[in-house]
C-alpha positions in Angstrom: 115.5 99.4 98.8 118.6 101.4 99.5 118.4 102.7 103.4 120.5 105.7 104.2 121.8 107.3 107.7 119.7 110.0 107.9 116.7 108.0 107.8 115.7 108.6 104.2 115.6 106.0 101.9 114.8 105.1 98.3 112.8 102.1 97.8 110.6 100.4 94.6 107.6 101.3 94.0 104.6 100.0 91.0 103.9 103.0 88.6 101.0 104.1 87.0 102.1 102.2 84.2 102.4 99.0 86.0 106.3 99.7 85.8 108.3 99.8 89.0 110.3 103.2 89.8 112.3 103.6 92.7 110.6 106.5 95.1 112.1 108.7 97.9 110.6 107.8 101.2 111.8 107.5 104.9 112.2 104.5 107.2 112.4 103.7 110.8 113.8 100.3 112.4 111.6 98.7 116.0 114.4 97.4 117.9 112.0 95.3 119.8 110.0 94.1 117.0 113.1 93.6 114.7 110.9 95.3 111.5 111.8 98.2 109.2 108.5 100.4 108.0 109.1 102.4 105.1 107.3 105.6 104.9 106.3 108.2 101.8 107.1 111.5 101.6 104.1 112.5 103.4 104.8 110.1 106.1 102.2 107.5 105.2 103.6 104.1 106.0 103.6 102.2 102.5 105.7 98.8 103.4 107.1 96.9 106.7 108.9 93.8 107.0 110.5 91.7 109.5 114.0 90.6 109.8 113.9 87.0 110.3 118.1 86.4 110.0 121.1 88.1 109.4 124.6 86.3 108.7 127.5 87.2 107.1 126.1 87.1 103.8 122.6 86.5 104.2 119.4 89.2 105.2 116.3 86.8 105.6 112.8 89.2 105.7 109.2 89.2 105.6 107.2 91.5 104.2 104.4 92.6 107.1 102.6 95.4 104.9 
């Protein structure tokens, strides 16, 4: 998933086909909660995951939804 800035984001999504395509979205980050929810363009929430770890190198999640 590629988060931007400005809240938007771009993230993959299973096709009709049963292909993946990357779909435009928005996301929001819970400070408190340490997840990111990732929403569609209508606002639905489609994916959320918790950050377990960050290091230098390393970004260790879990996908919630």
């Amino acid at each position: 998933m590629d988060l931007k800035s400005d809240n938007t984001c771009e993230y993959l999504d299973l096709s009709p086909n049963d292909g993946h395509q990357m779909t435009s979205g928005y996301w929001s980050f819970d400070h408190q909660r340490k997840t990111v929810s990732i929403f569609d363009k209508n606002k639905i929430e489609v994916k959320k995951i918790t950050i377990k770890e960050i290091q230098k190198d390393i970004l260790v999640v879990e996908n919630i939804l």
